[in-house]
C-alpha positions as CSV (number, residue, x, y, z in Angstrom):
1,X,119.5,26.4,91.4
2,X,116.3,28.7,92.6
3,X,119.2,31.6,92.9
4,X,120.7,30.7,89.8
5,X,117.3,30.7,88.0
6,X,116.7,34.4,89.5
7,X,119.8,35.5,88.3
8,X,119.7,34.3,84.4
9,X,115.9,35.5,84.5
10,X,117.4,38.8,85.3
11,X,119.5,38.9,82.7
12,X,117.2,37.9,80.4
13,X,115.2,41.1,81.3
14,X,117.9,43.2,80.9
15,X,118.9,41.7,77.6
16,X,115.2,42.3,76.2
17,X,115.3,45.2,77.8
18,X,118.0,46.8,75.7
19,X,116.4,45.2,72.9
20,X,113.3,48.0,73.5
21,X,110.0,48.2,75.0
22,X,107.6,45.2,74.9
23,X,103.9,45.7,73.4
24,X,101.5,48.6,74.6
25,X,98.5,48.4,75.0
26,X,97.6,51.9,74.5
27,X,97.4,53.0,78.1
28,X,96.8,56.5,79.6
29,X,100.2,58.1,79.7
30,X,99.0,59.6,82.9
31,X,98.6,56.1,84.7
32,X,101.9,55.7,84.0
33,X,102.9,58.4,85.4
34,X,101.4,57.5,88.7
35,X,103.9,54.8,89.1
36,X,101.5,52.7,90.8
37,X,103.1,49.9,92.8
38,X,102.6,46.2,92.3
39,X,103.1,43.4,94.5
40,X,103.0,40.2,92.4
41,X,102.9,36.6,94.7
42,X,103.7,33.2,93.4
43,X,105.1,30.2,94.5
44,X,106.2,29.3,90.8
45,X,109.3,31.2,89.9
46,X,108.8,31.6,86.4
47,X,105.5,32.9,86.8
48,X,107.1,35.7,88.9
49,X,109.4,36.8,86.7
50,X,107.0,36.6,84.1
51,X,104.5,38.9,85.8
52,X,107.1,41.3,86.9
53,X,108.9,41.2,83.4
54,X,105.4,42.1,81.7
55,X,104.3,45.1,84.7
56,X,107.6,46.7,84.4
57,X,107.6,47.0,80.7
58,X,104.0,48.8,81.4
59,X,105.7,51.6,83.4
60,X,105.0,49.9,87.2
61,X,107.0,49.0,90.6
62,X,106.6,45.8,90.9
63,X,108.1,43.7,94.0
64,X,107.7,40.0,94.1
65,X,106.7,37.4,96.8
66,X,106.9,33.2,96.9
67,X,104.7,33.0,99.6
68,X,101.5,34.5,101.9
69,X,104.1,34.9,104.9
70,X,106.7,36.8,102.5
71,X,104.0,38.7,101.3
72,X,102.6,39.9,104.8
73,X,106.2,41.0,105.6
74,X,106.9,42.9,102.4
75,X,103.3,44.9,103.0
76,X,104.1,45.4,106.4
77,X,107.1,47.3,105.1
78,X,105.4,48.9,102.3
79,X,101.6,49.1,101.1
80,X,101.1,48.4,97.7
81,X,98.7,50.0,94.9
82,X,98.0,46.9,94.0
83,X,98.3,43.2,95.1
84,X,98.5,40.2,92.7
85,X,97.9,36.4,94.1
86,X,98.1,33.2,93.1
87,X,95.1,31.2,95.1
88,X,97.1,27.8,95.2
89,X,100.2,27.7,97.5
90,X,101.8,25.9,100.0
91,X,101.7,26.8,103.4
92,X,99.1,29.8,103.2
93,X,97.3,30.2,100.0
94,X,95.5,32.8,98.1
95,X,92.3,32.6,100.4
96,X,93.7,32.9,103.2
97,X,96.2,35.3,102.3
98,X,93.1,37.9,101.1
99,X,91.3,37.3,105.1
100,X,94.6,38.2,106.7
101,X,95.3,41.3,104.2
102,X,91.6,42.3,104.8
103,X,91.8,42.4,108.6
104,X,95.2,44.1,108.9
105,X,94.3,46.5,105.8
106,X,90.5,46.5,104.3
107,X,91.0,48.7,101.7
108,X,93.8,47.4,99.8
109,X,93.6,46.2,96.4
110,X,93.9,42.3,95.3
111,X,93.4,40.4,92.3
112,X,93.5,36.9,92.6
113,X,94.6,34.3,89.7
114,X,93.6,31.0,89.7
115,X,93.0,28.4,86.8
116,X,90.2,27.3,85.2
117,X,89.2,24.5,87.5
118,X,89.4,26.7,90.8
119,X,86.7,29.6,89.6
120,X,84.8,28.7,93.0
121,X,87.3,29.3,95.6
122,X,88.1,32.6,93.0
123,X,84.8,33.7,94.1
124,X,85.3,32.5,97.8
125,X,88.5,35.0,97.8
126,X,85.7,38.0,96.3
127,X,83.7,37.4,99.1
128,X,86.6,37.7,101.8
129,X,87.0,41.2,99.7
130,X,89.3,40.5,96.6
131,X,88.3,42.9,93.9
132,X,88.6,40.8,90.8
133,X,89.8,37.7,89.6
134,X,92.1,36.2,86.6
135,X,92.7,33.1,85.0
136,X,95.5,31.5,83.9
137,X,97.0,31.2,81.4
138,X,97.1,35.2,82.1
139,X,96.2,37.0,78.9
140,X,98.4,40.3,78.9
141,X,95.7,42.5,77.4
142,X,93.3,41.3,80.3
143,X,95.4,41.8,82.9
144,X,96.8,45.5,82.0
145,X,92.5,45.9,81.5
146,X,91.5,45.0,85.1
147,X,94.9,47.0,86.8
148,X,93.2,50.0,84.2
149,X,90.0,49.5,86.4
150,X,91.1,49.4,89.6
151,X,93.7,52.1,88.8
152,X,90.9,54.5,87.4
153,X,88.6,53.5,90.8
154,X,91.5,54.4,92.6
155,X,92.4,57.8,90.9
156,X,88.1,58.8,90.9
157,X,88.5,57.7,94.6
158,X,91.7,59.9,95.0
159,X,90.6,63.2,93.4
160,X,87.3,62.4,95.4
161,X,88.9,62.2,98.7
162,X,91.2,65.5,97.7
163,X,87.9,67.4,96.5
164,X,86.0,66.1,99.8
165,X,89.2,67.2,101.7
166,X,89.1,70.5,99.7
167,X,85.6,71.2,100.4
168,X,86.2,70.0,104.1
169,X,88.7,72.6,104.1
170,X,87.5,75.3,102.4
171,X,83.8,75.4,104.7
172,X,86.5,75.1,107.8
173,X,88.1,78.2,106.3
174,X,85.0,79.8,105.5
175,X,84.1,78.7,109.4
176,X,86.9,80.4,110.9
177,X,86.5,83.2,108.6
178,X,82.7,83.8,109.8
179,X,84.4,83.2,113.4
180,X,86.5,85.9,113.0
181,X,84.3,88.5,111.2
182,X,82.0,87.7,114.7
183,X,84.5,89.4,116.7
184,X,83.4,92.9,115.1
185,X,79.8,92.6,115.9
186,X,80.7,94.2,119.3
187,X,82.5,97.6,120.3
188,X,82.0,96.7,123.9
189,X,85.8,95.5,125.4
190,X,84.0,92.5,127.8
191,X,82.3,90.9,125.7
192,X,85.1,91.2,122.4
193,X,87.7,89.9,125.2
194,X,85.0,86.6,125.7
195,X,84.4,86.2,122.8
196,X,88.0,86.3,121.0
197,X,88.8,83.9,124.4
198,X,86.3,81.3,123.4
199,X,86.9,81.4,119.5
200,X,90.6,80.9,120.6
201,X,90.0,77.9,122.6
202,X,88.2,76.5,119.9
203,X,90.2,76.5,117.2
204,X,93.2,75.6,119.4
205,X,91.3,73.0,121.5
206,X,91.8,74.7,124.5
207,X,90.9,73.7,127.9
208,X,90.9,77.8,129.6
209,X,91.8,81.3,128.0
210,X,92.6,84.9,129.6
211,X,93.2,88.0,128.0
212,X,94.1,91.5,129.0
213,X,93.7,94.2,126.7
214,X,94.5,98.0,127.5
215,X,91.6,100.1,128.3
216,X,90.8,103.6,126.3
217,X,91.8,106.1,128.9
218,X,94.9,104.2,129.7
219,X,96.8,104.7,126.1
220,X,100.1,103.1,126.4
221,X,99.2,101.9,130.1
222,X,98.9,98.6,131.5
223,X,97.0,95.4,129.9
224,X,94.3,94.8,132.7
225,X,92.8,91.2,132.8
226,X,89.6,91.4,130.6
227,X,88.0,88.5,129.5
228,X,88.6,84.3,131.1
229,X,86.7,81.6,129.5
230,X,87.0,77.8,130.8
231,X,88.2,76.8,134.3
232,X,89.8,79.7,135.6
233,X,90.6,81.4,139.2
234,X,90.2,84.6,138.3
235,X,91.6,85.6,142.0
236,X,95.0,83.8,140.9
237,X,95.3,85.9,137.3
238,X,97.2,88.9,137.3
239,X,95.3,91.6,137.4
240,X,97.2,94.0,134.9
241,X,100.6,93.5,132.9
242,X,102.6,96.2,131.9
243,X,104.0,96.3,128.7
244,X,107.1,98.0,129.4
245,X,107.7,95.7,131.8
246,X,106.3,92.2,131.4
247,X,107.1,89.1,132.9
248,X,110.5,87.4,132.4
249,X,108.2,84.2,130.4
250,X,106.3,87.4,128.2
251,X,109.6,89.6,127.4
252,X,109.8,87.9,123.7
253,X,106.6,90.6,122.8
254,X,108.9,93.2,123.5
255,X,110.0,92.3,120.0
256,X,107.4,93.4,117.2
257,X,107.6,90.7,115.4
258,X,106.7,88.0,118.1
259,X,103.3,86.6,117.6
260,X,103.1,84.0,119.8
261,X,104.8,82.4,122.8
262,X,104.9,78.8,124.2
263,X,105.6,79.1,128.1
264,X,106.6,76.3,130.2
265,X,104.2,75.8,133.4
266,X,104.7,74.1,136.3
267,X,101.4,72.7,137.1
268,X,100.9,71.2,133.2
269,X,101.8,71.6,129.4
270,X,103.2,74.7,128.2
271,X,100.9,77.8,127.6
272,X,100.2,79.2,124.6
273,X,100.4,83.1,125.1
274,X,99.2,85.2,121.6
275,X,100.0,88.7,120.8
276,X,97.1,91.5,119.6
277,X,99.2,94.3,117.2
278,X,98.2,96.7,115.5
279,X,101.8,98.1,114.0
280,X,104.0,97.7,116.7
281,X,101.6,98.8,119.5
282,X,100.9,95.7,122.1
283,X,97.0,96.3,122.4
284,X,96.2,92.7,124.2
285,X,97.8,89.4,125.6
286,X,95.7,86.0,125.5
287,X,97.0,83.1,127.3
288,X,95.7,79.6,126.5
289,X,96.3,76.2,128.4
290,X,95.3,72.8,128.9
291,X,94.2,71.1,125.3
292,X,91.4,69.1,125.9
293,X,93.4,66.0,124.5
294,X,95.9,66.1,126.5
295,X,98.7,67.1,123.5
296,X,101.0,69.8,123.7
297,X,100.0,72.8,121.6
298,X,101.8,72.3,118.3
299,X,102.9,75.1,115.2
300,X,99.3,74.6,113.4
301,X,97.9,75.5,116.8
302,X,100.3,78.7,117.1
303,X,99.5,79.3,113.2
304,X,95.3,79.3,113.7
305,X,96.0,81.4,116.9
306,X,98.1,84.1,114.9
307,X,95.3,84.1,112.3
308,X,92.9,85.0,114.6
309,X,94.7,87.5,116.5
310,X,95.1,89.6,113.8
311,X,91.5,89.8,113.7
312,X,91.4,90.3,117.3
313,X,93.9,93.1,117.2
314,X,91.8,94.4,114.6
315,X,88.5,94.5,116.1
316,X,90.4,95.5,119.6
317,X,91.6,98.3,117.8
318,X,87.8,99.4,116.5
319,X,86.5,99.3,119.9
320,X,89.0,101.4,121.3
321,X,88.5,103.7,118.8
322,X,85.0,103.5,119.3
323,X,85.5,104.5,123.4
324,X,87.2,106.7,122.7
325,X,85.2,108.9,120.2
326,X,82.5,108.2,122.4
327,X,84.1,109.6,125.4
328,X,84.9,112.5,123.5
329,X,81.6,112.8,122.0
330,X,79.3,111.9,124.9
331,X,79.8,115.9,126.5
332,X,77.3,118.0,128.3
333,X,78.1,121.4,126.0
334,X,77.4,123.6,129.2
335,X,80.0,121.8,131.6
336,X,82.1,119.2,129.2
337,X,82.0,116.7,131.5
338,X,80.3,113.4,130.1
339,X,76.7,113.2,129.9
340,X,74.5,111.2,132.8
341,X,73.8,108.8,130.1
342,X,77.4,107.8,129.2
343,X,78.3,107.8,132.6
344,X,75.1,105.1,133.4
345,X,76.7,103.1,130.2
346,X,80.2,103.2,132.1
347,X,78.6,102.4,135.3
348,X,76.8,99.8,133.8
349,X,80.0,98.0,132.2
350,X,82.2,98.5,135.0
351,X,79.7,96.9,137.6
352,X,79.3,93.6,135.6
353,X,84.0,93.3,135.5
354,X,83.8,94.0,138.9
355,X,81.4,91.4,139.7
356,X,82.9,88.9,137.5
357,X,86.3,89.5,138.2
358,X,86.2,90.2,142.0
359,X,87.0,94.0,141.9
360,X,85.8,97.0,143.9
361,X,84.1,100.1,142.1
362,X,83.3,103.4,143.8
363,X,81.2,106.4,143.0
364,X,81.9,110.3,144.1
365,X,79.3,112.9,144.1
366,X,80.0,116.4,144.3
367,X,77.4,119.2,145.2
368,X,77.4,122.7,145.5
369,X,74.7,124.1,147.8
370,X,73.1,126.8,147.5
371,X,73.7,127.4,143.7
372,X,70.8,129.5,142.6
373,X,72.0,132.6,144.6
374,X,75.1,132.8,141.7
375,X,73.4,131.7,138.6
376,X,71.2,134.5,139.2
377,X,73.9,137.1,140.0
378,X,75.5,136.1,136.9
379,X,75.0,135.9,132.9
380,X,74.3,132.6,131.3
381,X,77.9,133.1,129.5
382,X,79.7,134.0,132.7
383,X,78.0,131.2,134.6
384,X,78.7,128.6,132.0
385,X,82.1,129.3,132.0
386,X,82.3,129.5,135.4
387,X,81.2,125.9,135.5
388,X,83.3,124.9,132.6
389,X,86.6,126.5,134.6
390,X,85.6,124.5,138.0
391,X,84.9,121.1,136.1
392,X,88.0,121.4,134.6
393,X,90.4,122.1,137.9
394,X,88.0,119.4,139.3
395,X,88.8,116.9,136.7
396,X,92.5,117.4,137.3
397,X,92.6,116.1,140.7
398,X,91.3,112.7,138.9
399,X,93.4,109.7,138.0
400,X,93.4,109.3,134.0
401,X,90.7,105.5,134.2
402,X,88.2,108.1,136.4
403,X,85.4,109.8,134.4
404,X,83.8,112.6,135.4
405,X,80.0,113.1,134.8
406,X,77.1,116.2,134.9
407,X,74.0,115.6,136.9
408,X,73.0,118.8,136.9
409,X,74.6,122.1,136.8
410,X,75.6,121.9,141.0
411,X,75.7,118.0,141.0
412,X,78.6,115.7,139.9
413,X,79.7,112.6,139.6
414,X,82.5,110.6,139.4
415,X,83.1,106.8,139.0
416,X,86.2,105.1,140.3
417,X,87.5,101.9,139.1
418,X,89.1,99.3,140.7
419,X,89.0,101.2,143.9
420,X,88.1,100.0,147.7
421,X,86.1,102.1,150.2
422,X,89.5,103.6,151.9
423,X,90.4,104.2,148.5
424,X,87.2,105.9,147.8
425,X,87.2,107.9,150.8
426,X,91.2,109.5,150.3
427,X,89.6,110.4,146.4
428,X,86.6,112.1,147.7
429,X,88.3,114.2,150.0
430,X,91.0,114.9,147.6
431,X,88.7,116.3,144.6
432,X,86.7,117.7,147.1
433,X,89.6,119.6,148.5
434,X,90.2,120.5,144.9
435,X,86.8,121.8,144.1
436,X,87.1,124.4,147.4
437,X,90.6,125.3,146.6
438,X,89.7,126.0,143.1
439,X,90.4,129.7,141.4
440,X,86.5,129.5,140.1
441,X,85.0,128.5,143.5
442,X,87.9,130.8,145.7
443,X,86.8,133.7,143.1
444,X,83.5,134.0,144.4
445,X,82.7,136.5,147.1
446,X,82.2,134.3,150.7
447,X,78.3,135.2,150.9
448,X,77.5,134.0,147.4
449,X,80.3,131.4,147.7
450,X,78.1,127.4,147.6
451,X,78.9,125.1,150.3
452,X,80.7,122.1,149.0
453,X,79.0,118.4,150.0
454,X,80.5,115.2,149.0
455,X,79.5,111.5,149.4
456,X,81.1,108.2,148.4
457,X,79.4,104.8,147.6
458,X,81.3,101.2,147.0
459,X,80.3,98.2,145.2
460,X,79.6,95.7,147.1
461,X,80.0,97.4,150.3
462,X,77.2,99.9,149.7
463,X,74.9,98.8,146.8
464,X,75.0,95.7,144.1
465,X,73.8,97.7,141.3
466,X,73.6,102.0,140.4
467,X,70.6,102.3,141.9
468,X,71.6,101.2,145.5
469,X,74.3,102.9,145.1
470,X,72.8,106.1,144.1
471,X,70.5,106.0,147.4
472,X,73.4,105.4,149.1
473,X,75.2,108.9,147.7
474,X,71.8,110.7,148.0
475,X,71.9,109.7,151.9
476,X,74.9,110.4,153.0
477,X,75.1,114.3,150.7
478,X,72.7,114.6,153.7
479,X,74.6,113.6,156.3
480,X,77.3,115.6,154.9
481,X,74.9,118.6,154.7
482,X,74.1,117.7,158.8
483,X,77.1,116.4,160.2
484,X,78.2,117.5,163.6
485,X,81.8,118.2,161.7
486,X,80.1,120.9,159.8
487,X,77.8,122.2,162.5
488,X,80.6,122.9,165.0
489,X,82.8,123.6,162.2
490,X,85.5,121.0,163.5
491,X,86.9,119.9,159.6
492,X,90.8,122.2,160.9
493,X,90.4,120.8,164.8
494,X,92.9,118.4,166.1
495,X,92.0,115.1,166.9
496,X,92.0,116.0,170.7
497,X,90.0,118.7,170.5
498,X,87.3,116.8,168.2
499,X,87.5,114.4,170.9
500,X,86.8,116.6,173.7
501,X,83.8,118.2,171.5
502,X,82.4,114.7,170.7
503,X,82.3,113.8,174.4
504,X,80.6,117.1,175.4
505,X,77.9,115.5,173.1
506,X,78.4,111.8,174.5
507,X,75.6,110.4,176.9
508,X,76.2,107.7,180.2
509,X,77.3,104.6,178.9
510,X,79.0,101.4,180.3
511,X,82.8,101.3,180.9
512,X,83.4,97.9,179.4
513,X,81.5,99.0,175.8
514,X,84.9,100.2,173.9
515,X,86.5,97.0,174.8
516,X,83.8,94.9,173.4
517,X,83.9,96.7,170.4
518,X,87.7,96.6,169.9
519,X,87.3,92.8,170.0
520,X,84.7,93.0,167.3
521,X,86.1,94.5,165.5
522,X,89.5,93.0,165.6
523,X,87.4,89.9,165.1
524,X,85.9,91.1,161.8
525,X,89.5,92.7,160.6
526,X,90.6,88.8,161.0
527,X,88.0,87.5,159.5
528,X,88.4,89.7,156.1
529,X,91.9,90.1,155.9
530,X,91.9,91.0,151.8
531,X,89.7,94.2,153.2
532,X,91.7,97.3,153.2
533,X,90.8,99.5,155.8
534,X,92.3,101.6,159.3
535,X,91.7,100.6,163.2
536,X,93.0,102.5,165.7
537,X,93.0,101.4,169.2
538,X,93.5,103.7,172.5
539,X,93.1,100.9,175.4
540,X,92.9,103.0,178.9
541,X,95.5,103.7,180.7
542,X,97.8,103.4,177.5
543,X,97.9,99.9,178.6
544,X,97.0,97.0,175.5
545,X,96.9,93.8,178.2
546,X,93.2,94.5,177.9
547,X,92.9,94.2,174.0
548,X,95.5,91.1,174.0
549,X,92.7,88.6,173.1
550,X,91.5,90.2,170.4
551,X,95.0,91.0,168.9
552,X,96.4,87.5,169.3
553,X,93.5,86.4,166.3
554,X,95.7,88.5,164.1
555,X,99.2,86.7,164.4
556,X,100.5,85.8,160.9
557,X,97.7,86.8,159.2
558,X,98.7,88.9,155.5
559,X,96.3,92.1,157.1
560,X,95.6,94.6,154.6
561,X,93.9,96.8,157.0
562,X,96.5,98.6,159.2
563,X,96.1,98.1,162.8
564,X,97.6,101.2,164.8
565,X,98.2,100.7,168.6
566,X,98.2,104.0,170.5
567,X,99.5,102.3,174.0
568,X,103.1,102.1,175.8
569,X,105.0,99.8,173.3
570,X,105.6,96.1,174.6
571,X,107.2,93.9,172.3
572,X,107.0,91.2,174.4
573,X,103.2,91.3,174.7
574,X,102.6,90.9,171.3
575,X,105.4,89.1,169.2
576,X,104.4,88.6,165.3
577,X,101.3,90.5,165.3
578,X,100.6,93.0,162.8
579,X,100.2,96.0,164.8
580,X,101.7,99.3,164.4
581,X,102.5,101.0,167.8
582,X,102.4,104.7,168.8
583,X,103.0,106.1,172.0
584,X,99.4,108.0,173.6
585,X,102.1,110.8,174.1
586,X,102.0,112.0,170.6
587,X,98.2,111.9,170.2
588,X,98.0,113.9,173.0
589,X,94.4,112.9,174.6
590,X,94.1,110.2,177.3
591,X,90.7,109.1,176.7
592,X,90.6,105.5,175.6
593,X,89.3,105.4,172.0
594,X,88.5,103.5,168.8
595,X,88.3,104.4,165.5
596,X,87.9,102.1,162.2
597,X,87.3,103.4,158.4
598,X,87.2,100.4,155.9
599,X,84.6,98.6,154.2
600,X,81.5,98.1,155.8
601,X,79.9,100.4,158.5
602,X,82.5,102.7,160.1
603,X,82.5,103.1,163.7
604,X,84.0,105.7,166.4
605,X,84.1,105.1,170.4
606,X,85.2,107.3,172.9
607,X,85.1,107.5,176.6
608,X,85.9,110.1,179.0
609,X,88.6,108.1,181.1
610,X,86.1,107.9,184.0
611,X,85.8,104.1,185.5
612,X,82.4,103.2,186.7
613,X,78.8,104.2,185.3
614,X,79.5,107.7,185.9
615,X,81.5,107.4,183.0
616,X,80.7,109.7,179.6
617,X,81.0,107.4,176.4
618,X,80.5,108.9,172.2
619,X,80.1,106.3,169.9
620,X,78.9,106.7,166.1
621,X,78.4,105.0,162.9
622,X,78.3,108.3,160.8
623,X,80.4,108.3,158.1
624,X,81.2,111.5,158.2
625,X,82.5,111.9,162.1
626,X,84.3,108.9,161.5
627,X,86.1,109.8,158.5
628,X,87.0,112.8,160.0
629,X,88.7,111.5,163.3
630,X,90.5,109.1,161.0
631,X,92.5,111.3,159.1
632,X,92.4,113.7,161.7
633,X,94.2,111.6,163.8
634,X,96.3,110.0,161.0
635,X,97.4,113.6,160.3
636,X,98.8,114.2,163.8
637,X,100.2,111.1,164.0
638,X,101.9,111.6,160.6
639,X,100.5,107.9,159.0
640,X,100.1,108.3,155.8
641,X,96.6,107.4,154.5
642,X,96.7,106.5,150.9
643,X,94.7,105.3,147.8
């Protein structure tokens, strides 16, 4: 019968329906519109029908429920605008049906109906959160009133909530905006690659960033790691990528149009790697992982990052332009090589990347002594382009990332990046081999010709900061200026004849000192095997049984310091070390020797053969005799000795 009812009710609808519209009430055309969605609950039938007839004839969804447990299923399925109650049922009424609809949602809408005699337990159900109450009989006018109200609350609430969310977004807009015009407050490259790392992370919740951007002198070259922020081993980042030739996981940037890259890892969630463009030109890479949550980045997260980057690649752009109008600006007009200043500035910035990233820096300087004896044979105009000619055959012999500066008009200087003390040594003899080879120096008559002096210092081998450094040039031009090599002229002897000169000037010593040393040494080679550097090792007798100690420390180990074994060759003795052997045959000299050139104090030893305490030993710490018997001796040997 309850089915039957249902259906003839229906039909009566549809019957009045046809028939037109039931009464208005005159109600805002743009409620209507809203369609808001009713959810009517009675346990009477015709009361149902009657409020679902009425609400649909006002333009709303309605849906219909005969009990509080039908009506918790149907909002479980669907949230209402609106919900409509009846306070006495069976089984769960009205009041309780408002506590349960307040727990699971609080901020739904009810109105609950009730008759005359039930206005308290009406205003029990306000207190548990309903938001108004009827009485039956339901008058049509006052219940189309109160839906008005709480439709109007809820449309004020609505364009509140869309003008709070506006404003929310518009000042998080405005946020990222000042964000981003903060990365052109600097022209410096360090601190625009930290600060466009951090500003990354935070918009994209990032745990750790790295970026590499590509350096002024090094147009089209490689992207050399720049900036980290966040948990980072800097030791385990690449140092450099090259963009004609990046990683298998990076080849989508070969295309101009790729922004952005998500990269699987192994260790955790993808990576989310960002281009910097300007046109099709790949300026900078920025890798971000790890979102603090725990989530996998997401397209918002590659949208915000893309923003952003182009006002990295932007600001990337100006202070590459700046560098490089500052390079070209920052000239001494006599020599054209960059000014002290500029070159202190460069110094300055290089210092603090190698410090934070775990890099070597060197410094040259070349000086020509005696000068005065030429300036004054010569017109200023001849003299300054005498200079101008030398710096510029000078500044040839230089890789493009080294710079070139005037101290005065017979002192120069030269910073190398990124490069070791062995490094530093092979450059120093190489520009000063240019300097004295030069058609401006070889044009000079001998007796006015200047002597040229050279000196190399390494951070953190020889100084932590310009000035150490610069005390540590200044001493060893000296050295250079009193070295034995120059006083006996030995720079074009062969290593046995240096050795044979250096013994004439070697005192007494004990027989056992060279093999103490070699142990020492081999101990500190061991110890530091990420040091690149040279050893070689003579033992008496052409024998290496007495070095075997020492060279067993080295089995296995990833040496970047080349270990040369001038002895009879035994590949028995020494199985997996890293030692390259060469027979005392080809060196020619059969005093047992050492000599190491690496970081740290160099050191020479040399003994006359002679067992006992009659014996004649040369040992030395200069620089300069030791640099000289290293490539010497590398040079007979034919070993290569590069940068």
């Amino acid at each position: 019968m309850k089915r039957a009812g249902e259906k003839l009710s229906r039909e009566g609808r549809r019957a009045r329906s046809a028939m037109g519209p039931g009464r208005r009430t005159g109600r805002d055309p743009l409620k209507q519109a809203l369609q808001a969605r009713i959810l009517a609950i009675d346990d009477q039938l015709y009361f149902r029908v009657f409020l679902e007839d009425m609400l649909e004839q006002e333009g709303f969804e309605v849906a219909t429920a005969g009990s509080g447990a039908e009506a918790l299923e149907r909002l479980e399925a669907a949230r209402p605008d609106l919900v409509l109650t009846d306070l006495v049922m069976p089984g769960m009424d009205g009041r309780e049906l408002v506590r349960e609809v307040k727990e699971r949602w609080p901020d739904q809408e009810i109105v609950v109906i009730t008759s005359v005699g039930d206005v308290k337990t009406a205003v029990e159900a306000m207190k548990l959160g309903a938001t108004d109450y009827l009485l039956k009989p339901i008058d049509r006018t006052a219940l189309l009133r109160a839906i008005d109200a709480i439709l109007d609350r809820l449309a004020l609430q609505e364009e509140r909530d869309k003008l709070v969310a506006e404003n929310l977004s518009y000042l998080g807009h405005f946020a990222q905006y000042e964000r981003a015009l903060g990365l052109f407050s600097t022209l410096a490259l360090e601190p625009l690659a930290d600060r466009l790392v951090e500003v990354l992370c935070l918009e994209t919740n990032a745990h750790s960033g790295v970026a590499w951007f590509t350096q002024p002198e090094e147009s089209g070259g490689p992207l050399r790691l720049a900036g980290v922020g966040g948990l980072v081993r800097i030791e385990d980042e690449r140092p450099a990528l090259d963009p004609a030739s990046l990683p298998d996981e990076l080849a989508g940037f070969s295309e101009a149009r790729c922004r952005s890259l998500l990269v699987p890892r192994e260790s955790s969630r993808e990576a989310l790697y960002v281009a910097l463009r300007i046109q099709d030109q790949l300026l900078g890479i920025v890798r971000l992982t790890d979102r603090l949550d725990g989530a996998s980045f997401d397209g918002a997260d590659r949208e915000v990052a893309e923003r952003f980057a182009l006002f990295g690649s932007q600001a990337l752009h100006n202070a590459l332009e700046f560098r490089g109008l500052q390079r070209s600006s920052l000239r001494d007009p006599t020599t054209r090589a960059y000014t002290r200043e500029y070159f202190q500035d460069a110094v300055h910035h290089e210092l603090t990347k190698a410090k934070r990233f775990g890099r070597s820096l060197s410094l040259v300087r070349v000086q020509l002594d005696p000068i005065s004896p030429l300036r004054a044979s010569q017109s200023l105009e001849s003299f300054t382009r005498w200079i101008q000619e030398l710096v510029g055959e000078t500044e040839a012999s230089l890789r493009t990332t080294d710079l070139l500066a005037t101290e005065t008009d017979h002192q120069y200087l030269v910073m190398l990046p990124e490069c070791d003390s062995l490094g530093a040594v092979v450059a120093k003899r190489r520009i000063r081999r240019a300097v004295e080879q030069s058609a401006a120096l070889q044009g000079i008559e001998p007796a006015e010709r200047p002597v040229v002096l050279s000196a190399m210092a390494t951070f953190p081998a020889n100084g932590s900061d310009l000035d150490e450094l610069g005390a540590c040039l200044d001493a060893r031009i000296e050295e250079d200026r009193h070295s034995v090599v120059r006083s006996f002229e030995l720079e074009s002897v062969p290593f046995r004849g240096l050795l044979e000169t250096l013994l004439a000037e070697g005192a007494e010593g004990r027989a056992r000192l060279g093999v103490q040393m070699a142990h020492a040494l081999l101990g500190e080679v061991g110890r530091n095997p990420h040091h690149r550097g040279l050893l070689f090792l003579a033992p008496e007798g052409g024998q290496a049984d007495g070095l075997r100690p020492g060279l067993e420390q080295l089995r296995g180990v990833p040496l970047r310091t080349e270990v040369v074994l001038v002895a009879d060759r035994d590949d028995q003795l020494l199985p997996g070390v890293p030692v390259t052997w060469v027979s005392p045959l080809r060196v020619g000299a059969g005093q047992p020797f050492l000599v190491y050139l690496g970081e740290g104090a160099s050191y020479a030893f040399a003994q006359d053969g002679t067992i006992g305490e009659g014996g004649t030993t040369y040992h030395t710490a200069d620089p300069v005799v030791v640099e000289q018997l290293a490539f010497q001796l590398s040079r007979d040997l034919g070993i290569p000795i590069g940068e």
